[in-house]
Structure formats: C-alpha cells, structure tokens
N, C-alpha and C positions, 0 to 999 in steps of 0.2 A: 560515715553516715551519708545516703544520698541524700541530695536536695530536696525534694521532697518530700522526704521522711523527718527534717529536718523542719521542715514548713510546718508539717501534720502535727509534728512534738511540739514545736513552737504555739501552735494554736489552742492545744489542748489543754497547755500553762495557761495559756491567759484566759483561759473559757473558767479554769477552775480558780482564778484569783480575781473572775472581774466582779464589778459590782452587782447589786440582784437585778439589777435595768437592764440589763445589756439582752440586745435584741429582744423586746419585748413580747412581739407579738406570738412567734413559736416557742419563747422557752422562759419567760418572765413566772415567776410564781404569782396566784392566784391573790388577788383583793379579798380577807374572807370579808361575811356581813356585819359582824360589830368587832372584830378584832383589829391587829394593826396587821398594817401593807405590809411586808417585806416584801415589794418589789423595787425599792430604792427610789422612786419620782416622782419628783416633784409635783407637785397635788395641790388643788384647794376647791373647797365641795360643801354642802351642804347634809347634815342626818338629821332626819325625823322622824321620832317615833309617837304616837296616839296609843294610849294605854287607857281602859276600862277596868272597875271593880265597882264590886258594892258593899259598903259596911254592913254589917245587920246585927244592930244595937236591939236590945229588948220591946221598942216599942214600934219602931221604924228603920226604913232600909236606906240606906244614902247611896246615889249614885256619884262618881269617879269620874274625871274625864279628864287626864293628863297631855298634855303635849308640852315634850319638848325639842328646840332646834339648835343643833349644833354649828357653827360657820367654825370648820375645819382646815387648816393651811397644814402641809406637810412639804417642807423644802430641803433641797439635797446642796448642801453647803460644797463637799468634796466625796469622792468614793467611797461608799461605804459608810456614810458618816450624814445624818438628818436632823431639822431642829422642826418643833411641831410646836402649834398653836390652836388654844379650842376655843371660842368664845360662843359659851350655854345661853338658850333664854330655854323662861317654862313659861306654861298657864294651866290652871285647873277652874273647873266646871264644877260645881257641886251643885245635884239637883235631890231635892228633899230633905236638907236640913234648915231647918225651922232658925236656928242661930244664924246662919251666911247663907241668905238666900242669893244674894248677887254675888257672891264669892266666885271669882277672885279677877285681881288683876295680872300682867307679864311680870315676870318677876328674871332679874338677872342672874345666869348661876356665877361660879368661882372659873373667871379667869386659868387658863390650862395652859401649860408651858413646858417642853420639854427639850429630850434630843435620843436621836435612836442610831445605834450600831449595826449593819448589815453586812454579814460575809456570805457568798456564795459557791458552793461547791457542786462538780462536774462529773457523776459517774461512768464506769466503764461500761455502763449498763444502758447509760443514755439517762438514765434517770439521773434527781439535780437535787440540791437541798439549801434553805436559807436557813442559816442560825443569826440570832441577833441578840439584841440589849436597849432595854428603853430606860430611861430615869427622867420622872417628870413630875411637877409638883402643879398644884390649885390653891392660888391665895383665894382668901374668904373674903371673896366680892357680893358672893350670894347675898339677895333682897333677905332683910330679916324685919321685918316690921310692916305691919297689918297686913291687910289682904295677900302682898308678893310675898312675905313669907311662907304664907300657906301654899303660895303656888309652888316656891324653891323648895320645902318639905316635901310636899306629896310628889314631884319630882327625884327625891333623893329615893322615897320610897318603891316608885314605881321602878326607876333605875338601879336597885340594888342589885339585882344580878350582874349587874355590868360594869357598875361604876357609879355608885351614891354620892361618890367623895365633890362630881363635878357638879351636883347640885345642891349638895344640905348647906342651909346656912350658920356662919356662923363655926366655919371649919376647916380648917387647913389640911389638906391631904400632900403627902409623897409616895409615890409609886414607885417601886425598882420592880421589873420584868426582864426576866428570859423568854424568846420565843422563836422557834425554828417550825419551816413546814418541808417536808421530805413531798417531792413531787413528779408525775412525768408525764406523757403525751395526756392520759386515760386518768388520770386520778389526784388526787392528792391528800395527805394528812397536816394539819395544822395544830399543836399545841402549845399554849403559855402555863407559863406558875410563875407567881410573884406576889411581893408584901406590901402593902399599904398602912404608911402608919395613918392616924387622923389627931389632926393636935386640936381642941375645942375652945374657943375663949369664955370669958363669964358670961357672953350672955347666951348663950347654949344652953338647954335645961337637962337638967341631972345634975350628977356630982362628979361625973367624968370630968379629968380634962383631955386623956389619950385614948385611943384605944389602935389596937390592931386588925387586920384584915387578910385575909391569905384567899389568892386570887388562882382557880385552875380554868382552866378553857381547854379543850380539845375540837376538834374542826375535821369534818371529812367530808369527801366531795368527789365528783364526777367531772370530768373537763368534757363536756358534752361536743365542744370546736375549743381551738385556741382562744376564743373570745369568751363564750359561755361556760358556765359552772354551774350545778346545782350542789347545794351547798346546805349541809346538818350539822349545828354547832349546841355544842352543851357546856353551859358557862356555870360557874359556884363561885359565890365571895364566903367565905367562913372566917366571921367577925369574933373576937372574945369576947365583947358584950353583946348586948341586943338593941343599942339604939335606935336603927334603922328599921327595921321590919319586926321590932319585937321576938326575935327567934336568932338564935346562934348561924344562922347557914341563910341562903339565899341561892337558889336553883333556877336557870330555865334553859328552853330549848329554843332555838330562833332555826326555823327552817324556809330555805329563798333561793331565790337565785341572785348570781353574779355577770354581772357584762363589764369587761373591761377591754381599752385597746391602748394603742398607745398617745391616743388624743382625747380620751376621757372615760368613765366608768358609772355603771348605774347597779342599784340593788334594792330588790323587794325582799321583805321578808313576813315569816307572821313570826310573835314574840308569844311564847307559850311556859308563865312559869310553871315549876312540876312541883316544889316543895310545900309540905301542908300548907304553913301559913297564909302562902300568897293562892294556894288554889282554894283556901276556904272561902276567900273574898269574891272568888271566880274572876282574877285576873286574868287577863286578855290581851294584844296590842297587834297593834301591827309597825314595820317600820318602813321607810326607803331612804334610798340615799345617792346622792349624783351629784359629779363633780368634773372636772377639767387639769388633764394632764399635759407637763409643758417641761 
C-alpha cells in the first residue's frame, strides 16, 4: 500500500473510534434542546424553563406560574466516558387561590448525579452517528414542607414530560438511558428510551412506595450552519401510576433553536404539552438555556 493511502486508511480508523468531540465545529453532533449532549464536552450551563396553567375548580380559576433553574456541569473524565451533575431550584406563583395567596417560596429540587457513555462512528457516506448510555440517579433533597414544597411539587408537575424525578419531593429517582443521534452536514435525527424507577419515602402521600417510568424522546432537526439547528423534539414519560399528572402518560413538544460552538452554547425553545391532561389546564412554557464549553 502507498503512503498515502496508508495515511487516508489511517485516518479514517481514528475518525471512526474517536470520541464525539473531536473537531467540533464541522462534524460534532448537535446539542438537542432538553435532551442529553452527545457531543462528548465538557460543559457547564444554566436551563430555564417558565411554565403557565390554570386550574378551573367549580367555583374559581387558579393561575400557575412555575419556574425552574437548573445549574448543569457535564465533565469528560477520559474518551468516551462523562460524569454529569444537576443542581434544581423551583418557584411557583399562585394567583387566585383564596387558601395561598402569597404562595410560595424557592424551593430545592433532588440533587442529580450521574455518568454517560459516548461512541462515535464515521460513514462512507460522510454522514456520522453517536450511540451512548447514561445512568444516573436524584437523591431526595427536594423542599417538602410548607410553601417550598409546593413550589418542588408543581415543578415535578410542570416538568413531567421531561423529567418530574428532578423535582418531586420526597423521592428518589434512577434513570438508565440509551441514546444515539445519526447526523450530517444538512440534518439530523436524535432519539432516547429508558426507565426510571421512583423509590418514595413515608412522607410522600398515597400508598405507593415505587413506581416506574418509561422515558421515549425522538428529536429532528435542520443544521441550518455548522453552529445553528432548528430543532423539533417530542418527549413521553409513561408512568404505571398517576402520581405526577394524575393520568398514565405525559406528552409535549419543545420546538427552538440551537447555537452551539466549540467555546459555548445557547438555546430558546417554546414548551408545548399535547396530552389531554396537561392541555386541559392550557399548559404553556417557554425555556432557554446557555452555557460554557472548555
């Protein structure tokens, strides 16, 4: 074999066993807007979402005002190989209920902790694909008592499509995910699936003390430049009980854009859930999120 050909075979190995980082800027896979990175780097950022509903009890209507902020760190230990941290707060607004007029106060969620898997592979095509693996758990730091509970609750509620586990109090979650996105100059697809168990302690109300969660996302997208994406995600957590949202399933659609580079990342989105329960209330939100890559 010439020299050169010899270079070219050489290179092609290592484009297809490097990590998902490697040259970011032309050929990194995409940041989606509430999913996980699979681009392998090291990261730490801020998410926020504002979420709106209204209850409509028999005699009166209560207004919703949820926010919450995430301070996210994602760190690349060695190739291929990530350990991630989420430290939640909430607060909720409640305007027109006659019981908590001043409700509420910041309320802590559950401490988040995990570690993710990423392989990246090289087609003949030019096109490129991450597969991974996350496992990560939330001890139950979550405020449970007076007004911050309420905030941590209507957080867990508001956040059901996505992830309730990182704010209900009073409840320890595990997550095991799969998640790969197939990607190339022009486009890209993003999907997860994975299970959630939820472990409850006594002071949790019902009679549960576990329950399950089965977690799908799918993600597609436009690479408008190497930097920008526009970006349509449709997430479902389908729970075996109905703690959370009082209904078996939890649905929305989060449509935004993404900016990412190799020195930092930003993302709008609007938060739109689709399944009855949450659009009987006329749930709404919006989110963004920006952060610092190193």
């Amino acid at each position: 074999m010439s020299c050169p050909r010899l270079l070219a075979a050489t290179a092609l190995v290592a484009l297809s066993s490097a990590p998902a980082a490697a040259d970011y800027t032309p050929v990194a896979p995409v940041r989606p807007l509430t999913m996980s990175d699979p681009s392998g780097l090291s990261a730490i950022g801020l998410d926020f979402q504002l979420t709106k509903w209204t209850e409509h009890p028999p005699l009166l209507n209560v207004d919703f005002t949820s926010v919450t902020l995430d301070v996210a760190a994602d760190i690349k230990l060695a190739p291929h190989w990530m350990i991630l941290a989420r430290l939640p707060v909430s607060h909720v607004s409640i305007d027109g209920d006659p019981i908590n007029p001043d409700c509420c106060d910041f309320a802590l969620g559950n401490v988040t902790l995990g570690g993710r898997g990423l392989w990246a592979t090289l087609f003949d095509s030019g096109s490129r694909a991450v597969v991974g693996g996350e496992l990560s758990f939330s001890i139950p730091t979550a405020s449970d008592g007076g007004s911050r509970a309420i905030s941590a609750g209507t957080a867990a509620f508001a956040q059901a499509p996505h992830d309730p586990g990182r704010y209900a109090p009073n409840t320890t979650t595990v997550r095991l995910t799969t998640l790969a996105q197939f990607y190339s100059r022009w486009f890209l697809l993003h999907g997860e699936v994975g299970m959630q168990l939820y472990f409850y302690d006594g002071d949790a109300p019902g009679n549960d003390s576990s329950d399950i969660g089965i977690r799908l996302a799918l993600a597609a997208g436009i690479r408008a430049t190497y930097k920008v994406a526009i970006l349509g995600e449709l997430s479902s957590m389908l729970f075996y009980s109905n703690k959370f949202t009082g209904s078996d399933s939890a649905t929305s659609l989060d449509l935004g854009v993404r900016y990412g580079s190799g020195g930092g990342f930003f993302g709008l989105r609007f938060y739109l859930p689709v399944n009855q329960e949450l659009r009987d209330v006329d749930m709404f939100g919006v989110g963004l999120d920006a952060g610092l890559r190193f």
